[in-house]
BAGU-173615 format. One record per residue (C-alpha): residue in one letter; x, y, z. Coordinates in steps of 0.05 Angstrom, whole numbers, plus 32768, in hexadecimal, padded with zeros to 4 digits. Example, Ala and Ser with C-alpha at 12.3 -4.5 7.8 and 13.67 -1.06 7.14 Angstrom:
2
A80F67FA6809C/S81117FEB808F/
# end
This chain:
103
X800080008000/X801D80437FEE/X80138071802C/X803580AF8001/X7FE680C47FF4/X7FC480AD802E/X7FBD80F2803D/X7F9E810D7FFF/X7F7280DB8002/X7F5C80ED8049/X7F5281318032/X7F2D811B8002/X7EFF80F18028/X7EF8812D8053/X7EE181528016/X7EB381198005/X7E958119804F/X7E878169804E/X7E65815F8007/X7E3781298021/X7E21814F805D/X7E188188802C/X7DE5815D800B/X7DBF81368040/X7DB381838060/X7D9C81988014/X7D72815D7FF9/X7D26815B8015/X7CFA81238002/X7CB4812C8015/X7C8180E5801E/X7C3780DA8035/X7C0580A98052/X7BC5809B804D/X7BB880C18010/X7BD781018028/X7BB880F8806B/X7BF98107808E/X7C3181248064/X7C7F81268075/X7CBC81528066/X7D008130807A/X7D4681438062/X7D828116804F/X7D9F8116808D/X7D5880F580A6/X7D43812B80D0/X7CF6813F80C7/X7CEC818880B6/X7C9C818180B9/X7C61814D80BF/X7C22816F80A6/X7BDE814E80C2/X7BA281548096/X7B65816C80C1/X7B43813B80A4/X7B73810280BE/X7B7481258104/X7B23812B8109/X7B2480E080F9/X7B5680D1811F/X7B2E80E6815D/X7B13809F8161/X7B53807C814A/X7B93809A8169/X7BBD8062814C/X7BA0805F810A/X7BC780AA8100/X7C0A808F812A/X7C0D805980E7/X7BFE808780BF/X7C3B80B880DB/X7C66807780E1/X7C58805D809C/X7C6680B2807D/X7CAE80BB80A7/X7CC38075808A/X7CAC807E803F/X7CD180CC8049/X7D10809E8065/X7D0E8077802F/X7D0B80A87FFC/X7D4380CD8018/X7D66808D8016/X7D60808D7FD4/X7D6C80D17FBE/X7DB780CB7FE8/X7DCB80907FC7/X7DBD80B17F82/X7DD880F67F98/X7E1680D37FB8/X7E2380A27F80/X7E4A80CA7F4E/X7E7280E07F84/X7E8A809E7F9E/X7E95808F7F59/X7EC280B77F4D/X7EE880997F7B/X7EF8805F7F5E/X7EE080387F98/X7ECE7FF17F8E/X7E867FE47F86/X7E7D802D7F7B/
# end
């Protein structure tokens, strides 16, 4: 192994690192439930920025508290999943570039 570069490369992955955190702060990916019922905003870095509640959903949630708790649940992790998504294609020509393995 040549260490000569191992430092360039850590700067690099430094580089890399600040980039990505760049982008999970920038990308938003926004998901629903029950056909807009309850609504979610999340960033890359998974973070929720809002949940948005229909009125409709609340009023008929009076009788069914954990009908709307599913509801929430199932809206964070389709948001999660599309951020998921959106990092690994934001974050894939950069890796590439690389010349990682597998990348």
């Amino acid at each position: 192994m040549d260490f000569s570069k191992m430092g360039e490369m850590l700067s690099q992955a430094t580089a890399l690192r600040e980039q990505m955190d760049e982008k999970l702060a920038a990308t938003v990916v926004e998901a629903d439930a029950g056909g807009g019922a309850v609504s979610v905003r999340m960033n890359g870095r998974k973070e929720v920025l809002k949940l948005t509640i229909a009125p409709s959903a609340a009023t008929a949630a009076a009788g069914d508290i954990e009908m709307l708790e599913d509801l929430i649940v199932a809206a964070i992790n389709e948001a999660g999943r599309k951020a998921d998504a959106a990092m690994q294609n934001a974050t894939a020509g950069m890796l590439g570039g690389l010349g990682l393995p597998g990348m």
